[in-house]
N, C-alpha and C positions, 0 to 999 in steps of 0.2 A: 479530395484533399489529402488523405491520408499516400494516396497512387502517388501525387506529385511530390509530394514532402523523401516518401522514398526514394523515389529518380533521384531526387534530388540529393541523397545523403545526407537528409535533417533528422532522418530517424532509421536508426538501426534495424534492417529486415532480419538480423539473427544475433539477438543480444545477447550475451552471457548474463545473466541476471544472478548478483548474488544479493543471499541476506546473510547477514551477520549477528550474531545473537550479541545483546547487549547484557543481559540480563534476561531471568525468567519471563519478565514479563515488557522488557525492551526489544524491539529487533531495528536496523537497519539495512534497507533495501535498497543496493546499486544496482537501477534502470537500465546504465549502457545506452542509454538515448533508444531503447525500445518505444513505440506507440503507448501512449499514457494512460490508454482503459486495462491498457495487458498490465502492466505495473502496477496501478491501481487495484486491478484484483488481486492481484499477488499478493500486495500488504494490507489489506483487507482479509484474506485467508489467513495471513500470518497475524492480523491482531488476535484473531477470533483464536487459530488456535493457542497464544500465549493467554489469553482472557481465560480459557476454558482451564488452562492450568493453575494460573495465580489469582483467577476473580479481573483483572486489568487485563490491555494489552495497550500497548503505545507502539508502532511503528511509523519510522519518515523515509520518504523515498526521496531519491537525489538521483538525477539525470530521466526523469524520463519525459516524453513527450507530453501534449496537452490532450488531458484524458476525457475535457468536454463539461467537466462542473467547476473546475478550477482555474485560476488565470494563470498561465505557463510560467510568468516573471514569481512563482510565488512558490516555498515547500508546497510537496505536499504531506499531509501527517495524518493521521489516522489514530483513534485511540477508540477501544471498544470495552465497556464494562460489561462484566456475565451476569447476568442479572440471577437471584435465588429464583428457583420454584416456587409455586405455594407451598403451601397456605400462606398468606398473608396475614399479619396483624390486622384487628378492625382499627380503623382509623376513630 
């Protein structure tokens, strides 16, 4: 799938991928019509590492291919909270 979509120039074999900082704890990530699990990891590393900074992370990705859990006609967005360490309050 992914062999034909390249021949085909549906998805870029050498994307320039940028992100762009929104804010500490915003990013947007332009695909370049890369393969969509490669994008998808990309703002997925980049919520984690905004989370790790601010407690949140929010990033959305625009152009990239369909990365296999999303439906292509749709963002994709990502958003990761850093969860505290214990101890825990008892409940």
């Amino acid at each position: 799938m992914y062999c034909d979509r390249i021949k085909k120039k549906l998805i870029n074999s050498n994307p320039k991928i940028k992100i762009k900082k929104i804010s500490n704890s915003i990013s947007h990530v332009d695909a370049d019509n890369s393969i969509g699990f490669i994008a998808a990891d990309i703002g997925i590393k980049q919520a984690i590492k905004n989370a790790k900074k601010t407690g949140i992370g929010l990033v959305a990705v625009k152009r990239s291919g369909r990365d296999g859990h999303h439906r292509p006609d749709r963002s994709n967005c990502w958003s990761v909270r850093n969860q505290p360490q214990g101890p825990y309050p008892a409940e």
